[in-house]
VODRENGU-120206 format. One line per 8 residues: number of its first residue (from 1); their letters; for each residue x, y, z of N, C-alpha, C, O. Coordinates in steps of 0.001 Angstrom, whole numbers. Layout:
% residues N
NUM> A> X Y Z X Y Z X Y Z X Y Z | ...
***
This chain:
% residues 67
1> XXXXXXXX> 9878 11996 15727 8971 10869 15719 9790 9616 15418 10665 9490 14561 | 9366 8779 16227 10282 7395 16011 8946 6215 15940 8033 6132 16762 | 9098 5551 14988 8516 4579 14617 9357 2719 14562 10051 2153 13717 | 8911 2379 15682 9208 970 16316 9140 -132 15296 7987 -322 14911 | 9768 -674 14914 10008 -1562 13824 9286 -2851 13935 9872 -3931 13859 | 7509 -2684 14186 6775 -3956 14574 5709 -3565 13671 5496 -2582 12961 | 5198 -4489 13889 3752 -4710 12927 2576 -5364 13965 2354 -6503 14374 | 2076 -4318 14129 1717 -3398 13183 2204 -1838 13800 1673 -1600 14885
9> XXXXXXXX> 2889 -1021 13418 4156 7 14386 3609 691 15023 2423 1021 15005 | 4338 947 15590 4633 1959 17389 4923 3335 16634 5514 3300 15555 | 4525 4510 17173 4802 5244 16551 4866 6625 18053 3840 7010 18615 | 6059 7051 18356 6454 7807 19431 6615 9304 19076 6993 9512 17923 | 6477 9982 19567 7376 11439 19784 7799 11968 21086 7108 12643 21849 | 9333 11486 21301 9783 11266 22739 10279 12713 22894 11396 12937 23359 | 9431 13715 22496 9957 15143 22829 10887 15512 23425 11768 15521 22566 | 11396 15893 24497 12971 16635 24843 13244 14599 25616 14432 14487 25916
17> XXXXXXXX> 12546 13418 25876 13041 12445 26372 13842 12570 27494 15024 12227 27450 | 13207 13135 28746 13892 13564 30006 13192 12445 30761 12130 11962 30369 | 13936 11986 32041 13085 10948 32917 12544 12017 33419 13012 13155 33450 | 10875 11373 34078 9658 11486 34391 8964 11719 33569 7816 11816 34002 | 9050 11901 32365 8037 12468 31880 7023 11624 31526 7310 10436 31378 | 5620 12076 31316 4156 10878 30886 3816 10637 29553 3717 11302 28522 | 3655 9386 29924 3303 9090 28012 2085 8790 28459 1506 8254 29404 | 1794 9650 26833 343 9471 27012 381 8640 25183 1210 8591 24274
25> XXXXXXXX> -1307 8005 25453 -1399 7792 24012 -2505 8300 23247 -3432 8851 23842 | -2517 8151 21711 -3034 8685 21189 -4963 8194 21034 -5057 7139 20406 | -6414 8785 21494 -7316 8374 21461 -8205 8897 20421 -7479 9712 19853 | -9124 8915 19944 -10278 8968 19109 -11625 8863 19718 -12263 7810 19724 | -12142 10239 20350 -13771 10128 20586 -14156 11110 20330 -13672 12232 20475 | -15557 10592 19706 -16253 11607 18778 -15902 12366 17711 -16274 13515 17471 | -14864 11392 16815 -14448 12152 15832 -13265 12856 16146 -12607 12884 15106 | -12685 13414 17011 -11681 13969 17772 -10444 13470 18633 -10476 12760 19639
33> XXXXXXXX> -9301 14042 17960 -8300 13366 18904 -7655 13649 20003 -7020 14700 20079 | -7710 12761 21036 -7428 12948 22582 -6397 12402 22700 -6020 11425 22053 | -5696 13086 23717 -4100 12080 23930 -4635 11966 25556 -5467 12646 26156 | -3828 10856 25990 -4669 10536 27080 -3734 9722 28356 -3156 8781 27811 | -3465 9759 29547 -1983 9010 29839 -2073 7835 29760 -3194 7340 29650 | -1082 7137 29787 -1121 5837 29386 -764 5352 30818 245 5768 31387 | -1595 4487 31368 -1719 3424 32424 -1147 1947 32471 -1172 1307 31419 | -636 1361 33613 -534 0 33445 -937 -427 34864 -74 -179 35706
41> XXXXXXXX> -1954 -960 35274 -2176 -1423 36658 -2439 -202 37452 -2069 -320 38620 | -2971 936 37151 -3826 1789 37605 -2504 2791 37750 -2602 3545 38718 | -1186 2952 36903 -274 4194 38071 13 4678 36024 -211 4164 34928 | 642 5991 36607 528 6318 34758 2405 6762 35003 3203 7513 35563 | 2201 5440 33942 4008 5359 32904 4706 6640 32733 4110 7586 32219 | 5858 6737 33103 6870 7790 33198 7867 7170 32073 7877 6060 31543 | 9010 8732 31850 10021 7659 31401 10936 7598 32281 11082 8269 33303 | 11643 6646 31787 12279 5930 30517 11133 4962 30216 10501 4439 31134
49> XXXXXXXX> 10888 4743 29030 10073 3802 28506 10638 2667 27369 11352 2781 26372 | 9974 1538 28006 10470 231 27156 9656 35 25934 8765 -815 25919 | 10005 1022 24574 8993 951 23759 8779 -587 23223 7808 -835 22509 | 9541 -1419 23519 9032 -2912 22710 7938 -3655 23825 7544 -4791 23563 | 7483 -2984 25037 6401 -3502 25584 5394 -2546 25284 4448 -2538 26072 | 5368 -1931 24567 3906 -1031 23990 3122 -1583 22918 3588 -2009 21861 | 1780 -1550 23278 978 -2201 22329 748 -1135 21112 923 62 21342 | 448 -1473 20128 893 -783 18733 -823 684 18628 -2044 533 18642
57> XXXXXXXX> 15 1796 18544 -902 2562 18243 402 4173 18301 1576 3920 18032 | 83 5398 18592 849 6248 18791 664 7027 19987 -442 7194 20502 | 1987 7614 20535 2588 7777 22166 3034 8969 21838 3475 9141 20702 | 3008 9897 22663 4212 10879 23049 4520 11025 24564 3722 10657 25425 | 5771 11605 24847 5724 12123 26083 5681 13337 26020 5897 14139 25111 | 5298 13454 27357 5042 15117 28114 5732 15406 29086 6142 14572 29893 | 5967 16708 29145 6794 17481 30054 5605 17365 31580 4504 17916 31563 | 5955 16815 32400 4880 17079 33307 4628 17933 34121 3745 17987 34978
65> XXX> 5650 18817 33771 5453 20480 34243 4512 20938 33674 3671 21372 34461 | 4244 21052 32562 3582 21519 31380 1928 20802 31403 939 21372 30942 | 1929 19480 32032 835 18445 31961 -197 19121 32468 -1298 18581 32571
***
């Protein structure tokens, strides 16, 4: 887990950090937590990822074999 040195922080778990993989982020409905992919302009974020353009909440990536 890597935590981005902003305020209010970023908080990642870039698991094995291989390109392609999807970040998803972390959601809350109904009491329950959903991880969910993370979008920008309708296509969903792979890596490599530029964590200082992420808006502050928590991310992981995924193997998208596994997805």
């Amino acid at each position: 887990m890597i935590v981005a040195n902003t305020a209010p922080p970023i908080y990642i778990d870039l698991g094995n950090d291989e390109p392609g993989m999807t970040l998803q982020y972390r959601d809350i409905e109904r009491g329950y937590i959903v991880w969910r992919d993370y979008t920008v302009g309708g296509k969903v974020v792979t890596s490599p990822v530029d964590i200082d353009e992420l808006p502050h909440g928590r991310y992981r990536l995924l193997d998208t074999e596994l997805h």
